[in-house]
Every structure is written in structure tokens, then in C-alpha cells.
C-alpha positions as CSV (number, residue, x, y, z in Angstrom):
1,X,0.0,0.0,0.0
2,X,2.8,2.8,0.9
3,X,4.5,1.8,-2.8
4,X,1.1,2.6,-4.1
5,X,0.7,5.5,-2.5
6,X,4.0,6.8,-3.3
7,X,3.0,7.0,-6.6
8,X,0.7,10.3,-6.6
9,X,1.2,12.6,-9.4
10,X,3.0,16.1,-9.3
11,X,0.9,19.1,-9.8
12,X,2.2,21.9,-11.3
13,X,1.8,25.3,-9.7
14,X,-0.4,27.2,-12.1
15,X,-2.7,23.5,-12.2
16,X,-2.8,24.3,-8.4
17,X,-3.3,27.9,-8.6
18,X,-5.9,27.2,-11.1
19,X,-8.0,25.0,-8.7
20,X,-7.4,27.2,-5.7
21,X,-8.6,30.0,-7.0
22,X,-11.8,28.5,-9.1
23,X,-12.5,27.7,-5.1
24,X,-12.6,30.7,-4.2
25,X,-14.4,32.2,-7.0
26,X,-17.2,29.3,-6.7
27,X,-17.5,30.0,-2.9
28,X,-18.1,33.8,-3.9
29,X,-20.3,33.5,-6.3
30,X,-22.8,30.8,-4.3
31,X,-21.9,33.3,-1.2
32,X,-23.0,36.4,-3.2
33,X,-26.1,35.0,-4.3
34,X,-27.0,34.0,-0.7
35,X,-26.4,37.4,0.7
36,X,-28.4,38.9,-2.1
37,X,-31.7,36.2,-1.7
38,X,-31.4,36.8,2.4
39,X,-30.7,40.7,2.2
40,X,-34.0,41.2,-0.1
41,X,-36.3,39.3,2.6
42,X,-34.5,40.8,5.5
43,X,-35.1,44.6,3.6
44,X,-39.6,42.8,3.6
45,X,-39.2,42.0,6.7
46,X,-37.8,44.5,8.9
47,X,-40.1,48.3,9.0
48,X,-39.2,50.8,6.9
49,X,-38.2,53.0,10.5
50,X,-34.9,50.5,11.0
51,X,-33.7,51.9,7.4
52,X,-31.8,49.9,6.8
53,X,-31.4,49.8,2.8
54,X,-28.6,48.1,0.4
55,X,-25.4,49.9,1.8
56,X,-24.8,47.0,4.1
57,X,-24.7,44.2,1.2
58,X,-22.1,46.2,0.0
59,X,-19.8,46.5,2.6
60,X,-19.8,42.3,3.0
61,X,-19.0,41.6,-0.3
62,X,-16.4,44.2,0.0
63,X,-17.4,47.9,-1.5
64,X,-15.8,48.6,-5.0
65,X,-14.5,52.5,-4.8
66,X,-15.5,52.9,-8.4
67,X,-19.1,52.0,-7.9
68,X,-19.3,53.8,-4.4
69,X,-18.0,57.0,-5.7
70,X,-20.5,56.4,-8.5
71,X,-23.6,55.9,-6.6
72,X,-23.5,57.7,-3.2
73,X,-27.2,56.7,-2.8
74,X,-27.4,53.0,-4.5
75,X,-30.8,52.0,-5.4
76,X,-31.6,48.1,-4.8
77,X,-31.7,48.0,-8.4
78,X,-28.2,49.5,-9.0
79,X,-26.7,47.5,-6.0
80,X,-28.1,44.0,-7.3
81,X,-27.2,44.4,-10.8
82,X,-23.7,45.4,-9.5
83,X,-23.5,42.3,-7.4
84,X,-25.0,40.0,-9.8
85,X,-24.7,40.7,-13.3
86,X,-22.0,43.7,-13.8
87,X,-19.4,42.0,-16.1
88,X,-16.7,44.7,-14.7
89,X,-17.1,43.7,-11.4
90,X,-14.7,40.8,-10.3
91,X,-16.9,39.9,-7.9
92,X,-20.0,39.6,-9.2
93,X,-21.8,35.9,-9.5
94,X,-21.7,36.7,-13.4
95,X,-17.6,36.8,-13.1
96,X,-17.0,34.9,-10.1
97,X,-18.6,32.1,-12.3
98,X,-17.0,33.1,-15.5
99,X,-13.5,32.9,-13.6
100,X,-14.2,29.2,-12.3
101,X,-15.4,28.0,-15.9
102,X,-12.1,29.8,-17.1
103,X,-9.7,28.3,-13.7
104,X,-11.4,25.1,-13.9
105,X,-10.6,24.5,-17.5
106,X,-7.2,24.5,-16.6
107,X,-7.2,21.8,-14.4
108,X,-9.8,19.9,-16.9
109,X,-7.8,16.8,-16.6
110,X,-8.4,16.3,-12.4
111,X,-12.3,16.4,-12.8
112,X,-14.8,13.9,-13.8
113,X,-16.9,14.7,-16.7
114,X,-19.8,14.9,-14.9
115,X,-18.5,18.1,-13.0
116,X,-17.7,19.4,-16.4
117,X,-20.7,19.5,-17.6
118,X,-22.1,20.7,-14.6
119,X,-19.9,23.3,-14.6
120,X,-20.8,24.4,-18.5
121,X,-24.4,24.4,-17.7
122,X,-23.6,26.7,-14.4
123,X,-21.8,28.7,-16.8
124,X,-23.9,29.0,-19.9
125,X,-27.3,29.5,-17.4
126,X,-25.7,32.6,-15.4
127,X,-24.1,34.5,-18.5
128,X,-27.7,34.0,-20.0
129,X,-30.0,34.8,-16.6
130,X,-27.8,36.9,-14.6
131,X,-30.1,40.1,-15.3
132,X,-33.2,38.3,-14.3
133,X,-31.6,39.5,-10.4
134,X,-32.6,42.6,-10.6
135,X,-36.0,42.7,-10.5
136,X,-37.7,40.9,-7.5
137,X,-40.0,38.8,-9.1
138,X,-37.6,36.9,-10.9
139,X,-34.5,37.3,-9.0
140,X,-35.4,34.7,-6.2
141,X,-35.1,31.7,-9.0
142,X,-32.2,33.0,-10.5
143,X,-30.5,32.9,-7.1
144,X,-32.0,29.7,-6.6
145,X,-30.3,27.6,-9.8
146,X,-27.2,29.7,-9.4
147,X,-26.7,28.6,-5.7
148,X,-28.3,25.1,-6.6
149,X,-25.7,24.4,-9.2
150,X,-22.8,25.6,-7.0
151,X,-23.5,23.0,-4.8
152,X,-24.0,20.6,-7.5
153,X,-20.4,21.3,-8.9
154,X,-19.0,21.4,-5.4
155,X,-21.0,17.9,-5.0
156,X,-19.6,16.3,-7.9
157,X,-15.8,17.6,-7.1
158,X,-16.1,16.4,-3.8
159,X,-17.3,12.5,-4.6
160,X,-16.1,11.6,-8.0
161,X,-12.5,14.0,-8.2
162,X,-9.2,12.0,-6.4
163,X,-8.5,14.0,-3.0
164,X,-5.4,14.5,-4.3
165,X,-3.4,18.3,-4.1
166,X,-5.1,19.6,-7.2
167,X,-8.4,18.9,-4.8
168,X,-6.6,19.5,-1.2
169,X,-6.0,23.2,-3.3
170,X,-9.8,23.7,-4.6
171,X,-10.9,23.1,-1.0
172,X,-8.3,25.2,0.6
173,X,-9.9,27.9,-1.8
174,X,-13.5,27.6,-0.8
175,X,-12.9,27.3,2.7
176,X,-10.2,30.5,3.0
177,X,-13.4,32.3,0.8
178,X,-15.8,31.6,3.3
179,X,-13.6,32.7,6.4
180,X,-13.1,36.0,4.9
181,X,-17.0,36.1,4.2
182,X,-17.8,34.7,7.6
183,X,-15.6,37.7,9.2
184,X,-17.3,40.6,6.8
185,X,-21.0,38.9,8.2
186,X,-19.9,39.5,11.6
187,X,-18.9,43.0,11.1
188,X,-21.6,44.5,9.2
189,X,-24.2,42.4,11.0
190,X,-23.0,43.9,14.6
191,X,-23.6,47.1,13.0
192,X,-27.1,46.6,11.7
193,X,-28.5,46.2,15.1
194,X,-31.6,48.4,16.0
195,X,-30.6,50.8,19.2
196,X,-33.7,52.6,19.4
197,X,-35.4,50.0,22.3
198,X,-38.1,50.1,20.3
199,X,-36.3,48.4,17.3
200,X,-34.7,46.2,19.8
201,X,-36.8,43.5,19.1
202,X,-35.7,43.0,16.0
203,X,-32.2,42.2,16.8
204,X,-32.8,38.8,16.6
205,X,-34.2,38.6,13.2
206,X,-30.7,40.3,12.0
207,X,-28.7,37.6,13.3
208,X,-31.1,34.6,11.7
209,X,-30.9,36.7,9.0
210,X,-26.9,36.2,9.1
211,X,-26.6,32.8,9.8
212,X,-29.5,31.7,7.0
213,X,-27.0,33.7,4.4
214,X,-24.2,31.4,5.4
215,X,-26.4,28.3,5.3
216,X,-25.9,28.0,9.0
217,X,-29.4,28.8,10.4
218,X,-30.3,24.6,11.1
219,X,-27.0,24.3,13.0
220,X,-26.7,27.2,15.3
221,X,-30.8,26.2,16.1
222,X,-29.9,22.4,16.8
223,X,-27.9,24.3,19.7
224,X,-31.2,25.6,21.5
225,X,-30.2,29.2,22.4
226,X,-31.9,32.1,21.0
227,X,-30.2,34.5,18.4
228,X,-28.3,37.0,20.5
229,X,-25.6,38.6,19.3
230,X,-22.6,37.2,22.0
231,X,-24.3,33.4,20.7
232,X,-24.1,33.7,17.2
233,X,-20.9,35.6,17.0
234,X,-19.3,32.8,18.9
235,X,-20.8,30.2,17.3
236,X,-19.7,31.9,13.8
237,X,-15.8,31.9,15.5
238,X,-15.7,28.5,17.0
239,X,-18.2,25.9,16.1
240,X,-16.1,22.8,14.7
241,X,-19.3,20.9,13.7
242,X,-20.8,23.3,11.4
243,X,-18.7,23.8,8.1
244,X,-19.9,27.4,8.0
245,X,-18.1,28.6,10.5
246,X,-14.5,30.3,10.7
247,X,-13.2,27.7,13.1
248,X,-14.2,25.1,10.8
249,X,-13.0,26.4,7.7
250,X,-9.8,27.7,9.1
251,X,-9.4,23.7,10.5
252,X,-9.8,22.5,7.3
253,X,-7.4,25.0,6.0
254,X,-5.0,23.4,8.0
255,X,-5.8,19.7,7.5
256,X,-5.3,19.8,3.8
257,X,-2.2,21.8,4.1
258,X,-0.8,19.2,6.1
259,X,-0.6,16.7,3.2
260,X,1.2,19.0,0.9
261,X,5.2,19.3,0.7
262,X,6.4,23.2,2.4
263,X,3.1,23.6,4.2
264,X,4.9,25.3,7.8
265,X,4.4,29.1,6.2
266,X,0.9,28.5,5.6
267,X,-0.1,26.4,8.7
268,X,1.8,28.8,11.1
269,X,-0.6,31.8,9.8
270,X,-3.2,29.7,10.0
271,X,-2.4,29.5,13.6
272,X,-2.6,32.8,14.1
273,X,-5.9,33.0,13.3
274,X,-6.5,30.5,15.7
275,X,-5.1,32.6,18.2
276,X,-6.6,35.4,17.4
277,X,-10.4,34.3,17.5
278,X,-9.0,32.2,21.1
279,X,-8.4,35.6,22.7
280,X,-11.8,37.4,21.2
281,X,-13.7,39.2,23.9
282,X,-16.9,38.3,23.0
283,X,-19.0,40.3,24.9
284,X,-16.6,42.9,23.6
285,X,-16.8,42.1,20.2
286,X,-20.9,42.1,20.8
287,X,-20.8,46.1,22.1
288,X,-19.0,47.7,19.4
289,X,-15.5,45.7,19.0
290,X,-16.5,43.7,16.1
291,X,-14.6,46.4,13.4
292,X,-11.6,45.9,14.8
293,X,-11.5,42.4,15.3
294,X,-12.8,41.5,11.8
295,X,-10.3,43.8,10.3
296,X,-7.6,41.9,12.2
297,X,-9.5,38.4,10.9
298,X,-9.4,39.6,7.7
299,X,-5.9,40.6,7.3
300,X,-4.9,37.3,9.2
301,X,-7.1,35.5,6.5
302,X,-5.1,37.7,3.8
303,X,-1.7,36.2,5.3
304,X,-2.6,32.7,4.7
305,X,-3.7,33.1,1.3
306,X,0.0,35.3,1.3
307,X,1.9,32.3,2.5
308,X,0.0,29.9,0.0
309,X,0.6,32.2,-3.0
310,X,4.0,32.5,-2.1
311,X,5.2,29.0,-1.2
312,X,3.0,27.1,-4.2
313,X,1.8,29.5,-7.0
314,X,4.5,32.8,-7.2
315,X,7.4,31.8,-5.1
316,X,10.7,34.0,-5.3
317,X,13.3,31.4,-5.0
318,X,15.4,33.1,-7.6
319,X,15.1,36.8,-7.0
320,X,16.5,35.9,-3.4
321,X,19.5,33.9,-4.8
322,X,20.5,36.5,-7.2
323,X,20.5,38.7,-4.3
324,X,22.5,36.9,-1.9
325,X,25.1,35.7,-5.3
């Protein structure tokens, strides 16, 4: 068995890079749509007194200076069509799906055929329905198929692909995605709730709001505690049995780096994030700490993906000999 096992093909980098990044660009693009299909029933839900409008979509998914110098006052219409179907926007589900057809391609080889053609009919039904988003009545089954084939792909990948590194990388992707997602949540949530008491009742219905956009609602209620802020925000930081969850993804980080050959860089910051979300004050974090903090998460996320570009997919090997020559 270990002269079997010995016998696992190389990858090369830009195969790896390939499937990290189609990882992260799937994660975003099912993320995005789930953040979209939540926001629009949280905006029904809550009275038109909390005000609380499409600004705050924006600031999870990360606000693009070009569009927010644009449009000061973004309408739901200009915010959704930015997020869903704006071909210039990186990080819109019409490109974040684009970029894993075009990542994916790369590493054609790895995948089965059936996640090829799932991932062509992903592909082909976003580019062709990606405007249906704006308007209400038909953006809830766009969202619907988009997010729906996601999972499909990501079904596909995960049963019929070997779990080899050009996997261990498209995993390490998705889960280093939904980290940085997870932290943006927690910050913009925190600041969305009411402080008027009157409003306070609606508190809770932010934060089931939050957790349903991460497809984490079932879990956190299997726990039995209501949806308070210092309950969700730790359950978003440290629950291991949920996959939605920081702590999970960041473990997972970690496992798969394990298996692959110059791993310490990339484990070690991983590690830090560990210790940062051990040391959180959440109480703290609950009254008005959260900015902070997920900045810090974020750029602690931002150091992994650092390490893993640089020891894997860019390394400088031979600038630093030429210096030291």
C-alpha cells in the first residue's frame, strides 16, 4: 500500500493555482447569491423605521470605490445588478462564475466529466440569466439555480475527483473564501443592530438573518439558544461541527495543508488565526469591537492566502538567490 501511494502525481503550480482560486471564485459566487436572496427578505421583513437599505450588502462583499463614488445613494436595483450581473465587477456571480469555468478548464484533466458538464451548464445559465436578479420577481429563481448548481459542482468535485493536491488546493480555496465572508457577516451584521429599544426587538431577526446567508441557520438552532448577538458571534468563530463557521474552515485549511510538501508558512498563519479568534472578547466584540477584530481576521485571513501564493503558486526562490550571489 505505501509503494502505491508513493505513486501520486506532481501538480504543477499554475494547475494548483488554477484549482485554488476556481475555489474561491465558486465560494463567492454561491456566497454572493446568498447574501443577495437573504438581504432582499431581511429589507420585507424588517419596517421601513430600521432603514436599513442596500449599503450593508455592499460592505460584506467588500465595497468597489468605483461604484461607491458612482452611486452615493445606490438604489436596490443598482446594488443588485452590481453584485449580480456587472461584467466589470470581479466579484459579481456573473464573473465569479466566468473565472471558475475559465480556472477550472485548466485543471480539466483532475475532474470527472460529470463536473464538467455541470460546470458548462452553471456557466452557460448565469451569463444567460444573470439580469433576471434585478427585478424581484424573478430574482429569487435565479439565485435559486445559481446557488443550486454551485452545490452541485462542489458535489460532484467532492465525490467523483481523487482528493489528491489539485483537490486539497480547490478546497483550501473555498474554505479560506468563506472565512473572509464569515468575518465581513460578523462585522456589518454587529452594526445593523436596532438601538432605538423600540427596534430592539428586531435584533434577533438580523442575526437569523446572518446565519440563514451562510447556510448556517439549522445548525446554530440544533444548539437551542436564541439569536443573540454574544451566541451567534461565537458560534460563527468556534463551532467545529458546522462547516460554516471560521473555526471550521480555518481547520480544514490546516488539515489539507498538512498533506502538501512546504506547508509550515501556511499552517503557522493559520495558527494565528486560531489565536486570534481564542483571545476574542466576546461580549466585547458584541458592544461595538467587532470592526476591529474582523479587520484583524481579515488581514490574518489575507496572510494565509499570502503564505500559500508564495510558497505554491508565485514563489521568489530566484530573486533571493541572485541577491545573496
Amino acid at each position: 500500500m505505501s509503494d502505491y501511494q508513493s505513486q501520486t502525481p506532481l501538480l504543477l503550480s499554475r494547475a494548483g493555482e488554477s484549482a485554488y482560486w476556481a475555489g474561491r471564485y465558486l465560494e463567492r459566487a454561491e456566497g454572493t447569491a446568498r447574501l443577495i436572496r437573504t438581504h432582499t427578505d431581511l429589507t420585507i421583513d424588517l419596517p421601513n423605521s430600521v432603514g436599513i437599505g442596500w449599503g450593508p450588502l455592499m460592505a460584506v462583499v467588500g465595497i468597489d470605490p468605483v461604484f461607491a463614488s458612482q452611486n452615493p445613494n445606490a438604489t436596490e436595483e443598482l446594488v443588485v445588478r452590481h453584485l449580480a450581473a456587472d461584467p466589470e465587477n470581479i466579484g459579481s456571480i456573473r464573473s465569479s462564475v466566468a473565472a471558475v469555468h475559465h480556472n477550472l478548464r485548466t485543471t480539466r484533466s483532475f475532474m470527472p466529466v460529470e463536473a464538467a458538464e455541470a460546470l458548462i451548464e452553471l456557466h452557460l445559465y448565469v451569463q444567460a440569466n444573470a439580469e433576471s436578479a434585478i427585478e424581484r420577481w424573478t430574482r429569487g429563481p435565479f439565485l435559486h439555480t445559481t446557488i443550486r448548481g454551485a452545490q452541485t459542482l462542489t458535489g460532484i468535485l467532492a465525490e467523483g475527483m481523487s482528493h489528491d493536491v489539485a483537490y486539497s488546493f480547490f478546497t483550501i480555496g473555498r474554505r479560506i473564501e468563506r472565512a473572509d465572508l464569515v468575518a465581513r457577516l460578523l462585522d456589518v451584521q454587529t452594526s445593523l443592530l436596532p438601538t432605538d429599544e423600540s427596534m430592539a426587538a428586531f435584533g434577533e431577526l438580523v442575526w437569523i438573518s446572518g446565519l440563514r446567508s451562510m447556510s448556517a441557520l439549522q445548525s446554530f438552532r440544533r444548539r437551542g439558544v436564541p439569536a443573540s448577538a454574544t451566541e451567534v458571534i461565537a458560534f460563527l468563530l468556534y463551532d467545529a461541527m458546522c462547516p460554516r463557521t471560521i473555526g471550521s474552515s480555518v481547520a480544514v485549511v490546516q488539515e489539507m495543508l498538512m498533506d502538501i510538501p512546504r506547508h509550515e508558512a501556511a499552517v503557522e498563519a493559520c495558527e494565528s488565526i486560531v489565536r486570534l479568534t481564542g483571545d476574542a472578547d466576546i461580549e466585547a466584540l458584541a458592544n461595538g469591537a467587532m470592526h476591529d477584530f474582523a479587520d484583524q481576521i481579515q488581514q490574518a485571513i489575507g496572510n494565509v492566502h499570502s503564505a500559500i501564493d508564495e510558497t505554491w503558486f508565485h514563489p521568489v526562490v530566484a530573486a533571493t538567490q541572485s541577491q545573496v550571489q
